[in-house]
Rosetta silent file (secondary structure, phi, psi, omega in degrees, C-alpha in Angstrom):
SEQUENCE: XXXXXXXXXXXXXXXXXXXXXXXXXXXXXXXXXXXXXXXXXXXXXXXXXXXXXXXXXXXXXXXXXXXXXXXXXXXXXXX
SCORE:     score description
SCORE:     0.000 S_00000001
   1 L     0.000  134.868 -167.142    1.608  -10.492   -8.769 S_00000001
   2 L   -98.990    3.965  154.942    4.559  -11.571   -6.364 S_00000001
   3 L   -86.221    9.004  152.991    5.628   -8.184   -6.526 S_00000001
   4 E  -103.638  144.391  178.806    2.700   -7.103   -4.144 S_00000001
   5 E  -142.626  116.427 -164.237    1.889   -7.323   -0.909 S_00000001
   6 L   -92.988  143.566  173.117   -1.197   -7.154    0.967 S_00000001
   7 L  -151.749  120.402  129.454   -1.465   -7.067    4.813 S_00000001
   8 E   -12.934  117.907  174.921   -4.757   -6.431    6.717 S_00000001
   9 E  -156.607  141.582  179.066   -4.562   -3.652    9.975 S_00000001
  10 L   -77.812  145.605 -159.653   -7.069   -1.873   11.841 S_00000001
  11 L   -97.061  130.512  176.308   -7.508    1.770   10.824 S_00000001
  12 L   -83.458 -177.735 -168.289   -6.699    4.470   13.007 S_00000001
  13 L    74.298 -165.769 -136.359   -8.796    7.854   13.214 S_00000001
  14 L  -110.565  179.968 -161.578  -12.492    8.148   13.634 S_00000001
  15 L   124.460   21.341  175.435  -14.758    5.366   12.807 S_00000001
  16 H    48.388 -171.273  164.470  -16.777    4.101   15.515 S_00000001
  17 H   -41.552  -42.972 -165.719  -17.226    0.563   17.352 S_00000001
  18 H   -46.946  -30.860  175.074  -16.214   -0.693   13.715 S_00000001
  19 H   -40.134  -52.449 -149.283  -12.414    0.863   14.210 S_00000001
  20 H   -83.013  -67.869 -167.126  -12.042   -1.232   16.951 S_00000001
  21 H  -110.281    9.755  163.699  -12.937   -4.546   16.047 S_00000001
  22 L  -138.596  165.234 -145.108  -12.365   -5.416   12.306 S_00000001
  23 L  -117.891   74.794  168.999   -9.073   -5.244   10.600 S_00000001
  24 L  -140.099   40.876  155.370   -9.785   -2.982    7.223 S_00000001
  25 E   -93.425 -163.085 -165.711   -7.389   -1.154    6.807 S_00000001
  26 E  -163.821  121.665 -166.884   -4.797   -2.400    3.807 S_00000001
  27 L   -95.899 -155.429 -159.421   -0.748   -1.838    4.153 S_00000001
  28 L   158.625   68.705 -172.421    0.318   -2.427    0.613 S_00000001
  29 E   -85.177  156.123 -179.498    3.996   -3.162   -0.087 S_00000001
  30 E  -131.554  118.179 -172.486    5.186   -2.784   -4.047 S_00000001
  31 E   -94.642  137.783 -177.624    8.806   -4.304   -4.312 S_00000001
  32 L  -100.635   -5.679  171.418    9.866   -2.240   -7.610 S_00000001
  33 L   -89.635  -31.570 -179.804   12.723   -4.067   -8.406 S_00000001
  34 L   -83.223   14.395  161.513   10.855   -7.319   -8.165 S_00000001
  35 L   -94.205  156.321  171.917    8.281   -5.794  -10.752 S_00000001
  36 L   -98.102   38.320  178.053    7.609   -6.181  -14.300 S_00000001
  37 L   -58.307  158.259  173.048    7.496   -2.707  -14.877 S_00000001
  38 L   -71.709  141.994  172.414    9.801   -1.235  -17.494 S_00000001
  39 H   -82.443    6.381  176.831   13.101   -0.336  -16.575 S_00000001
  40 H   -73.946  -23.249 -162.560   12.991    3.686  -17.115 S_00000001
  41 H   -87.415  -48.872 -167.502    9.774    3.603  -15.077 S_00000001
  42 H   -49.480  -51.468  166.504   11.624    1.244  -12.390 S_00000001
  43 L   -79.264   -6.775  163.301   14.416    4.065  -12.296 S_00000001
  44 L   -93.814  -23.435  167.051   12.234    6.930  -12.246 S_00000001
  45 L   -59.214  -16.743 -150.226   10.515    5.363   -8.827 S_00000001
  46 L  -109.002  -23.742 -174.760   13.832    4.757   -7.347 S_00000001
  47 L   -75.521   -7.761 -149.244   14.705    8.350   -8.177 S_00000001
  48 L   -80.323  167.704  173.660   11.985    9.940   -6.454 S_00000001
  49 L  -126.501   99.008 -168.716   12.734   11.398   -2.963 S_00000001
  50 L  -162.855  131.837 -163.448    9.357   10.286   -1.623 S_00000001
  51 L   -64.227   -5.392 -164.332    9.107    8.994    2.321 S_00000001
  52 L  -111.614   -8.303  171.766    6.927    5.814    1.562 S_00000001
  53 L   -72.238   82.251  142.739    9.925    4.371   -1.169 S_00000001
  54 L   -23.020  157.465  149.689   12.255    2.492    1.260 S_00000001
  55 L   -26.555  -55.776 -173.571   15.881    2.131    0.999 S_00000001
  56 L  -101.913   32.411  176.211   15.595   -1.344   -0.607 S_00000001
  57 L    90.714   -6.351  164.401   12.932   -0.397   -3.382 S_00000001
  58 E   -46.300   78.170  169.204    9.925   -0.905   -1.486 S_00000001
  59 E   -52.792  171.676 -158.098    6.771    1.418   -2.182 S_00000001
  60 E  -170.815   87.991 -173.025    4.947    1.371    1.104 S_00000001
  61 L  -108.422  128.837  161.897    0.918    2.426    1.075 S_00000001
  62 L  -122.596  121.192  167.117   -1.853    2.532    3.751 S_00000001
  63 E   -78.564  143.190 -166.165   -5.208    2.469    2.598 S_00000001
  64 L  -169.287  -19.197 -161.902   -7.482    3.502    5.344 S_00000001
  65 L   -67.015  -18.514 -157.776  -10.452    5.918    3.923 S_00000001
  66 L  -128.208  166.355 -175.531  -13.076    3.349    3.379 S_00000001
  67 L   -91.003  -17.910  167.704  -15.069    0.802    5.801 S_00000001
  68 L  -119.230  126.810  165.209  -14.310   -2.336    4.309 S_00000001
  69 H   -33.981  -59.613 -171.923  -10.901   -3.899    3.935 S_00000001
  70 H   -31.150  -76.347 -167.191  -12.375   -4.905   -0.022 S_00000001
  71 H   -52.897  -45.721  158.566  -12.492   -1.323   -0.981 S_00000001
  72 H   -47.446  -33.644  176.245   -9.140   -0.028    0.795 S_00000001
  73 H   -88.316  -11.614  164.024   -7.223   -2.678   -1.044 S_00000001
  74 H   -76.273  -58.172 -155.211   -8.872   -1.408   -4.573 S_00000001
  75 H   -56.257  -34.969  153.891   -7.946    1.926   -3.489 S_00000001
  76 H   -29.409  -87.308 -168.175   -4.336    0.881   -2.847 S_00000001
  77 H   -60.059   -8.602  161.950   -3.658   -1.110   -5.564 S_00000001
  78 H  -102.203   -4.181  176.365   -5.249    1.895   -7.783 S_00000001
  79 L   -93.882    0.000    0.000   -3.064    4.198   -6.270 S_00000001
């Protein structure tokens, strides 16, 4: 879907040697205007007053909870 966007970052917090040296956390932009989402749903995201919705329609997620990059980008993308 070209209205997602995945990007790969090393996870902050606790986590051992592993923290340090692999990249699994998962940033997770959603451009809502550039979705095929309905448009009532499209205008109830944009209405929200919620800190990770940029200015220009942008949801904005960091996955971080899990040890592998795989599963942080399910949990994203189910969230």
């Amino acid at each position: 879907d070209s209205s997602i966007e995945l990007q790969a970052m090393r996870a902050q917090g606790a986590g051992g040697q592993n923290v340090n040296k692999v990249s699994s956390a998962i940033h997770l932009k959603f451009n809502i205007h550039a979705s095929n989402l309905p448009f009532r749903y499209k205008q109830g995201l944009l209405k929200r007053q919620d800190s990770r919705i940029t200015d220009e329609g942008i949801l904005v997620l960091k996955a971080q909870n899990h040890r592998t990059q795989e599963a942080n980008k399910r949990d994203a993308i189910e969230r």
